[in-house]
Backbone as CSV, one residue per row, in Angstrom:
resi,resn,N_x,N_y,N_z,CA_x,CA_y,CA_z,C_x,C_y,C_z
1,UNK,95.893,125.048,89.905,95.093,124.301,88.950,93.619,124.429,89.352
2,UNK,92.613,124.632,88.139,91.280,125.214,88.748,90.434,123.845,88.991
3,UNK,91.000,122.777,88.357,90.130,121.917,88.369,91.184,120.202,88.658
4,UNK,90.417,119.060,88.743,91.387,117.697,88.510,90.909,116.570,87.967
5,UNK,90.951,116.342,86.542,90.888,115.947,85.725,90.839,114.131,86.039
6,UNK,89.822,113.307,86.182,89.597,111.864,86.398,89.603,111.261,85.301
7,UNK,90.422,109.854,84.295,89.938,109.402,83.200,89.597,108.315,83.834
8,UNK,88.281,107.881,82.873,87.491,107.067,82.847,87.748,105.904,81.586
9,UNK,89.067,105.177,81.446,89.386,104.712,80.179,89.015,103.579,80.168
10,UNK,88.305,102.364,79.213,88.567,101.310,79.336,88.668,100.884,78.031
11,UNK,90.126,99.855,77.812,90.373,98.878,79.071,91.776,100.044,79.817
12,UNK,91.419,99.402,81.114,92.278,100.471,82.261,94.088,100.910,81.457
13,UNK,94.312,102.317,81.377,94.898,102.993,81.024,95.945,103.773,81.964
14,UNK,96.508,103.592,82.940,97.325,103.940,83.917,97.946,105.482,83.308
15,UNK,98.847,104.633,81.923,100.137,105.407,82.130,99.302,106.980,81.600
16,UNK,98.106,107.252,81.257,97.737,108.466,81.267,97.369,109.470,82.092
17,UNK,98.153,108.848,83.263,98.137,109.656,84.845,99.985,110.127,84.957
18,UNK,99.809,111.260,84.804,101.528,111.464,85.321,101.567,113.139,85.349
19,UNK,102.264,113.821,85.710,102.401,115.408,85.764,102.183,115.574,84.435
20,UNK,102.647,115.242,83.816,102.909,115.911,82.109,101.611,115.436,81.151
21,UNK,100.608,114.494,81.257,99.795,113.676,80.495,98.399,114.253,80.619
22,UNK,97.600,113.866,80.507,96.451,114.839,80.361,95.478,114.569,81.635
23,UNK,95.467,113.324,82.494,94.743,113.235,83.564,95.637,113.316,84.701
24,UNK,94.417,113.321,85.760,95.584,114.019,87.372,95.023,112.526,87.935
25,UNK,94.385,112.067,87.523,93.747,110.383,88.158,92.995,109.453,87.182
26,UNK,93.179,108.262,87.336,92.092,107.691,86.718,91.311,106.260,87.103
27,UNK,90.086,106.018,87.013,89.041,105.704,87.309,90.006,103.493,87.295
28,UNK,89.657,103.001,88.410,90.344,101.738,88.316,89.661,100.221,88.614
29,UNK,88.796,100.019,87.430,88.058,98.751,87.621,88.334,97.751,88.480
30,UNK,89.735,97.528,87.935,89.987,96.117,88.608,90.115,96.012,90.079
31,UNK,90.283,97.581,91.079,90.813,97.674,92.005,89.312,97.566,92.504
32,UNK,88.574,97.896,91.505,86.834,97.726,92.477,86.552,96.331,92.730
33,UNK,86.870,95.664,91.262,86.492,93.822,91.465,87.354,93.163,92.526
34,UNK,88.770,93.635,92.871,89.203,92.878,93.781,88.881,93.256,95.162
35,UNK,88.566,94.726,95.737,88.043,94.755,96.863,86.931,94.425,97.366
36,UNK,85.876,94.655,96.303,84.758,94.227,96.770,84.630,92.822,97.298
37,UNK,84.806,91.922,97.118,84.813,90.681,97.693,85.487,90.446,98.824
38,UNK,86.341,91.460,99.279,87.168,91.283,100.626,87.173,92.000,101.573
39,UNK,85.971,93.483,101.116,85.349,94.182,101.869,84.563,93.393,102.635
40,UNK,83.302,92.329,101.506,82.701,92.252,101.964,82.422,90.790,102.936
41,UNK,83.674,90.482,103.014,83.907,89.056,103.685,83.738,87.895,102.849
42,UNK,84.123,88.000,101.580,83.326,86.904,100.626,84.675,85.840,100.816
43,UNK,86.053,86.923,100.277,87.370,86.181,100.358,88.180,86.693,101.196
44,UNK,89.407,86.041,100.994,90.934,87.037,101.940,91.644,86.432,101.453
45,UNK,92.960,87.086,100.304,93.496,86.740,99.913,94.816,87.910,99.475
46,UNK,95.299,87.460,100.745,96.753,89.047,101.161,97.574,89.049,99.898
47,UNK,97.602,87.959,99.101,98.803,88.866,97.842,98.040,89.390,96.958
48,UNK,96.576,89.074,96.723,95.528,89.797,95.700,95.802,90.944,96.548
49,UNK,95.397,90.993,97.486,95.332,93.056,98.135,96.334,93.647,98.316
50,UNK,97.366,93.154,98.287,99.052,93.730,98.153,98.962,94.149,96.874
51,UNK,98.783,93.714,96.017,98.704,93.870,94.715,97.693,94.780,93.808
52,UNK,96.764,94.621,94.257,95.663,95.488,94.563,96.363,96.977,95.003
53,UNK,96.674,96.999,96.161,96.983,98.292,96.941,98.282,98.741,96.459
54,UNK,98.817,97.929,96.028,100.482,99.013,95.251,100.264,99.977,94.192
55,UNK,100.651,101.288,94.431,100.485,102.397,93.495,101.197,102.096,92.212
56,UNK,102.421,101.474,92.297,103.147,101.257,91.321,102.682,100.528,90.282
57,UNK,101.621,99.424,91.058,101.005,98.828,89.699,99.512,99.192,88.966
């Protein structure tokens, strides 16, 4: 593959990431709003970042 294809959808669009669909990744807001605050020591809140961090969702 010459290239890998990022969508940028909003509102966030998952299921257009898969072998067969037209993107190889895509761009994930919500995963920015919830880390940032726990990067930056604001919160800590382990089932937001479990949740956060599961591919499945």
């Amino acid at each position: 593959m010459p290239f890998y294809n990022i969508g940028e959808h909003i509102p966030e669009k998952p299921d257009i990431v898969s072998p067969n669909e037209p993107m190889d990744g895509c761009w994930h807001d919500n995963f920015t709003h919830t880390m940032q605050p726990h990067l930056c020591g604001e919160t800590f809140d382990l089932e937001q970042l479990k949740q956060a961090l599961d591919p499945k969702l």
